[in-house]
N, C-alpha and C positions, 0 to 999 in steps of 0.2 A: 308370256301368256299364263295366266291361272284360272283357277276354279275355286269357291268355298259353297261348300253347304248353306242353305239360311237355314229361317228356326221350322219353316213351314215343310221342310226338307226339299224345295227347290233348290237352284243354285244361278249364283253371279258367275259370270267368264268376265273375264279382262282379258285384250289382246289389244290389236293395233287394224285398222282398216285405209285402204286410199281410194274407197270406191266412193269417199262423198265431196272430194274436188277441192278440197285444205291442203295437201301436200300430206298426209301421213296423218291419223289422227288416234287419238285413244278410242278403243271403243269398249262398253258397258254395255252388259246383257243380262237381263235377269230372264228367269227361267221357269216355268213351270214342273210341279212334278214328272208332266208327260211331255217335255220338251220343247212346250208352248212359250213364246215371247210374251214373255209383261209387260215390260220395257225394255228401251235401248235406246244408248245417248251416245255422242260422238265429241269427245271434248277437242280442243285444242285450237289452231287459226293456223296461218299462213305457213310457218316451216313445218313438218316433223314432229308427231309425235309418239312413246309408242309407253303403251302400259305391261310392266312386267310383271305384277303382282298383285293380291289383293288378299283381304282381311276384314272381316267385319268385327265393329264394337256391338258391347250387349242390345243396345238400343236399336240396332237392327243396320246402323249408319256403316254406308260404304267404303274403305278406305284403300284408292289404290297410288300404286309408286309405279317409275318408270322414268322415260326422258324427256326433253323437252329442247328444239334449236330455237333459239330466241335471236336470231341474226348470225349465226355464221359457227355460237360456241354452243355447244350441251349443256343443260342445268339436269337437276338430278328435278323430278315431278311428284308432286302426293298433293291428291284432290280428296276430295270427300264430298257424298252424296248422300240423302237420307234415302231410306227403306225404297223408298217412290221413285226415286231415281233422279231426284231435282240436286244440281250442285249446287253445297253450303259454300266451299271453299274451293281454291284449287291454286298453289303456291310453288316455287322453283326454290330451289337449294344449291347451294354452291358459291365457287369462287367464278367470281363474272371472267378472269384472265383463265381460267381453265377447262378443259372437258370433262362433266361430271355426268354420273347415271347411277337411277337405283335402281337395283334386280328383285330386291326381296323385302316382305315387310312382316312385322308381326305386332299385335295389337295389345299389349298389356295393362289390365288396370285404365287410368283414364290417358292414355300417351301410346305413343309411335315409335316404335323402330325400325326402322328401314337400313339397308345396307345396300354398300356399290360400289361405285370403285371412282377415286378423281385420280387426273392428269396430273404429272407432276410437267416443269416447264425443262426438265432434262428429257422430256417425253415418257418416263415409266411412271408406274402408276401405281397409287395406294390403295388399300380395302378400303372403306369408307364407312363408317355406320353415324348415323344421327338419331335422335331422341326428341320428336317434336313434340306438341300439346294438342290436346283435341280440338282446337279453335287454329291450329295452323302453325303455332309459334314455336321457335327454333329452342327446342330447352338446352341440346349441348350435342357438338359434331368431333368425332374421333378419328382417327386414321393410323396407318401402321405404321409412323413415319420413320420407325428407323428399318424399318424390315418393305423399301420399294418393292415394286415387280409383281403385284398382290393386286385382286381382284375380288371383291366379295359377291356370290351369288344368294346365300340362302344366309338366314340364321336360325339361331332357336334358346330361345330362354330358361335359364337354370332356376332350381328350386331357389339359390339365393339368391336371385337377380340379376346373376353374372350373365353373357351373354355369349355363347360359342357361334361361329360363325366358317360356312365353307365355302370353297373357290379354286383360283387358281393363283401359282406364285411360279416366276418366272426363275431357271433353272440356268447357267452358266451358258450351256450350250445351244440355247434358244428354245428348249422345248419349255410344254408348262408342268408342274407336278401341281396334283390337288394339294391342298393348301386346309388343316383345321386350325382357325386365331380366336384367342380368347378374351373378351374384355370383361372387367369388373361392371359393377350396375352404374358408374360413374362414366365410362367409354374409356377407360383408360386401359392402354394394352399389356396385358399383363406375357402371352406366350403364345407360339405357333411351333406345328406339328405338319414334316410333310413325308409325302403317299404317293408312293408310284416307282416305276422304273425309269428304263436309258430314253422312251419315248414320250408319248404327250399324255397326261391326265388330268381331268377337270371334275371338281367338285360341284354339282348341280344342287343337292338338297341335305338339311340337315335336321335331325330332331334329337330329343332327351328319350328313350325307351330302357324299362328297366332299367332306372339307374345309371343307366349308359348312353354316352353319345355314339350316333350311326349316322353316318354322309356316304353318301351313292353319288355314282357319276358316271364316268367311261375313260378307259386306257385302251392305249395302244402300243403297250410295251410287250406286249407277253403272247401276242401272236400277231398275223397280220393285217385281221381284221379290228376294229373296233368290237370292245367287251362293257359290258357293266361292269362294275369297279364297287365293291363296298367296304368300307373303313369301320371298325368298331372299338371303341377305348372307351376308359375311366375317365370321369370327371377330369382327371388330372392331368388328362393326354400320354397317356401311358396305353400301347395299343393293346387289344385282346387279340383281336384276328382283322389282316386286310386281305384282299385276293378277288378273283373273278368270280360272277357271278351267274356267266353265261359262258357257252360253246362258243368255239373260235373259226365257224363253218362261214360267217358273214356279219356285217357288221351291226350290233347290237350298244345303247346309249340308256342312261336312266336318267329323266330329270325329274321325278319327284314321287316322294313315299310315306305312305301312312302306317302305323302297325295293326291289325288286325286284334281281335278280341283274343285270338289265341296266342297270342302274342310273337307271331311271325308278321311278316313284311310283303304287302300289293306295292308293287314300282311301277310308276309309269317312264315309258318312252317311247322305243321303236326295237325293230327288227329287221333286217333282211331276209335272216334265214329263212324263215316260215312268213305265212300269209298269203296274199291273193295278187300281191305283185310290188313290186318296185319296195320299200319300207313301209311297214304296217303297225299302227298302235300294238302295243305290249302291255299288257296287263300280266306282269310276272310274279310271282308269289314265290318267297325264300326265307328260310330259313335264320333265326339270327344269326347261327355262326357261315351266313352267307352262302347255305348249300342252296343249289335249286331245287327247287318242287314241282311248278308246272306255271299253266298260265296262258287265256286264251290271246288274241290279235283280233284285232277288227281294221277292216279297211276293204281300198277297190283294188282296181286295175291300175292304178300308179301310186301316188307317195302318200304316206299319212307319216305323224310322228305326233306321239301322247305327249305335251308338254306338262301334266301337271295333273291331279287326281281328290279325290277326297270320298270319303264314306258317305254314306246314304243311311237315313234314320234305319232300313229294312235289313242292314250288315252286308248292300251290295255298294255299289262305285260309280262314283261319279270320273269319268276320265273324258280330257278335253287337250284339242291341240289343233293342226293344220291338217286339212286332206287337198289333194288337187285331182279326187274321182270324184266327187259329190260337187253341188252346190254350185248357184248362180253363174260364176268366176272363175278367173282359174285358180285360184289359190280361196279359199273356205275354213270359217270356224267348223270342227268338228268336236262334236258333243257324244258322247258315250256312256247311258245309266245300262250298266251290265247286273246282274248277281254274281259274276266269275266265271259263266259258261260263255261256250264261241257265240252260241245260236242267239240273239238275245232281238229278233223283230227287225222290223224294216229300216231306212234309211229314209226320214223325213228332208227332205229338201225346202229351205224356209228362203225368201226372197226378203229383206226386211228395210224399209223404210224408215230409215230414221229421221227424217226430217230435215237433214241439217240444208243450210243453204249451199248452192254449188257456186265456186271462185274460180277466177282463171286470173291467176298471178303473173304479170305481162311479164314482168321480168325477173322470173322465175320457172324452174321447172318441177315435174311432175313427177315421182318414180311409182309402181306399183310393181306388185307388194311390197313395203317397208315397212317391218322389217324383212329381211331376204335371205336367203339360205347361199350358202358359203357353193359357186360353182353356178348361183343360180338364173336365171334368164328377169330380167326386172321389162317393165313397159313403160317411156319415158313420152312424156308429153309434152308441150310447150315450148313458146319460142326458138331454143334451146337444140331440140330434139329432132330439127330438119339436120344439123350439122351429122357428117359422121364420123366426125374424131373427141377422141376424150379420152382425159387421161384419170387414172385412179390413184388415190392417195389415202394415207394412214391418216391417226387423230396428229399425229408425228408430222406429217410433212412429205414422209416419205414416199416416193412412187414406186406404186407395183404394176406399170405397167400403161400402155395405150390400150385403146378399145377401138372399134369400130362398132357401131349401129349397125344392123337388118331391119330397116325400115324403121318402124318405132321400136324393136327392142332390141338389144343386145346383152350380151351373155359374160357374166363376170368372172373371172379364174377362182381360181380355189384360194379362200383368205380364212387368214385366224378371223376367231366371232371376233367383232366392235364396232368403230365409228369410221366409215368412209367418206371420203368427196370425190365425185365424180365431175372435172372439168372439163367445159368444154373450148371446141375451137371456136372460131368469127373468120375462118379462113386466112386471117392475118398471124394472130397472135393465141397465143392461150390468157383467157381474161378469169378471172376469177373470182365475178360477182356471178359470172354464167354456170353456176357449181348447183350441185346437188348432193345434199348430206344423205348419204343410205345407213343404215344398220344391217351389218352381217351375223348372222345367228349361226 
């Protein structure tokens, strides 16, 4: 899910929706200053689809990344829509034999970079970056190939064109360490830097600030709870300072950050410790050499989490992610234009109609929400969904596990983020056309 500023100082959300009867779709929202729907499109068809990212060109034109199931495998997604919200374009990337997905895009000049991560056929997996054209076409696709086990979530463009990119990279022991890889302006991989302890770390966001590159994420090496995590180095991957950037009372996560005019750092994520209940947006403010300052939360009486953020013409913030106390559903985009205080007006509840046509896929099923949080309860519909057995599996093959249904839902165990299928039974046999591909975040 993201957020950008337009020029009118509204703002686009990209995330993922399954409340219009496709299996999973991208959805588009443009936004008014005061939080008013312009528009809102619903792209995709029958399987899966979910938008991780978005970027606008100067011309005002939409550009988002993300994934896309086109019968059973992942392609990596990057559509394009003008200002109005009509799609120009809308194109899958990747190797048809593998699992591919992008997390992150950035818009430079007249071309595309997006980053993510494909499936190798040993089952691990590489960073991924490509470089399209503004008409859709593939200029040139990179990968870490001799350095598997790599995931890319964010990138961010260097004064010469080089390209630093951060993630996750797969550690001996099975945990992840954040991950910063560097390519030249051609995709070729020149070096990688990695960050963290004995436990798990993931790289969510990266930018160029003074001179320096800074990627935020979340460890869990260094107390029991989950922390913000931030990485600071030279061009050259030479680090200045890494460490935590929050208290160790509950668990705490950053996925995305801008820098401030005074040249400190707004994070979006989450919280446990503080707020109104269960995990609450985090709007955290810190220091470059990653001290904390302060930083309000918004949220209800159950979970939010800020996936993604951006300034406001006025030097306040645009912060957007999932709540499940607000809104229609049980799972909801949440939109947040704060100035940096807690108190900042009420909680608009929007119902929105997008139009799209509603399908009932005979032989297929349904999940909601997709994407799903790691532990999370999903809503499964169709043919499929009277059975109550089913098994879960990796992009790998692997199984973690049977499941049982509670009538239409059932409740998934605790999985690393990525690519699931949920199979089902026929009371006979385990068949494997009767699957469901989820995304776990």
């Amino acid at each position: 899910m993201a957020i950008k500023r337009t020029s009118d100082d509204g703002a686009v959300v990209v995330g993922s929706t399954g409340s219009f009867g496709t299996g999973g779709d991208v959805y588009v929202l443009r936004l008014e200053t005061d939080g008013g729907v312009l528009w809102s499109r619903a792209l995709g068809g029958p399987g899966p689809q979910v938008a991780n990212d978005v970027d606008l060109h100067g011309d005002g034109r939409v550009i988002v990344v993300g994934s896309a199931n086109r019968g059973g495998d992942y392609a990596g997604l990057i559509a394009c829509l003008s200002a109005d919200g009509e799609v120009i374009w809308q194109v899958d990337f990747g190797d048809a034999e593998a699992w591919d997905a992008l997390n992150g895009i950035v818009v430079v000049d007249d071309a595309i970079l997006a980053v993510g991560r494909t499936y190798l056929e040993t089952g691990t997996s590489q960073a991924w970056l490509i470089k399209v054209s503004m008409d859709g076409g593939l200029i040139w696709s990179a990968t870490t190939a001799a350095e598997p086990g790599m995931e890319g979530n964010a990138l961010a463009v260097l004064d010469d064109g080089s390209i630093a990119v951060t993630g996750t990279i797969e550690a001996p022991d099975g945990t992840t360490d954040m991950v910063v890889v560097k390519f030249n302006e051609e995709g070729e991989y020149l070096w990688h830097t990695v960050h963290g302890g004995a436990s798990d770390e993931v790289g969510r966001d990266i930018m160029v600030a003074n001179g320096e590159l800074v990627a935020v994420g979340y460890t869990s090496s260094f107390a029991p709870k989950r922390q913000m995590f931030m990485v600071r180095m030279q061009m050259d991957g030479e680090v200045i300072n890494e460490g935590t950037i929050t208290s160790s009372g509950n668990d705490w996560e950053a996925f995305g950050m801008v820098m401030r005019t005074d040249g400190t750092f707004a994070i979006a994520g989450y919280t446990k410790e503080y707020g109104a209940g269960g995990s609450d947006f985090s709007l955290l403010f810190a220091n470059p050499d990653g001290s904390f300052i302060g930083g309000p939360t918004y949220g209800g009486a159950s979970n939010e989490v800020a996936h993604t953020l951006d300034l406001t013409e006025d030097g306040g913030y645009y912060v957007a992610g999932m709540t499940e106390s607000y809104g229609p559903g049980a799972m909801a985009i949440f939109v947040v234009r704060s100035n940096g205080d807690t108190l900042n007006g009420a909680v608009i509840q929007t119902v929105d109609d997008v139009g799209v046509d509603s399908h009932q896929w005979p032989s297929k099923v349904v999940a909601s929400p997709n994407p799903v949080q790691s532990g999370g309860w999903i809503r499964i519909s169709g043919i499929a969904a009277t059975t109550g057995r089913m098994e879960i599996l990796d992009a790998c093959g692997r199984l973690h596990g049977e499941l049982r249904s509670h009538g239409e839902q059932v409740q998934l165990p605790t999985l690393a983020s990525g690519l699931y299928l949920l199979r089902f039974h026929d009371k006979r046999e385990w068949v494997a056309p009767r699957g469901l591909t989820i995304m776990v975040e």
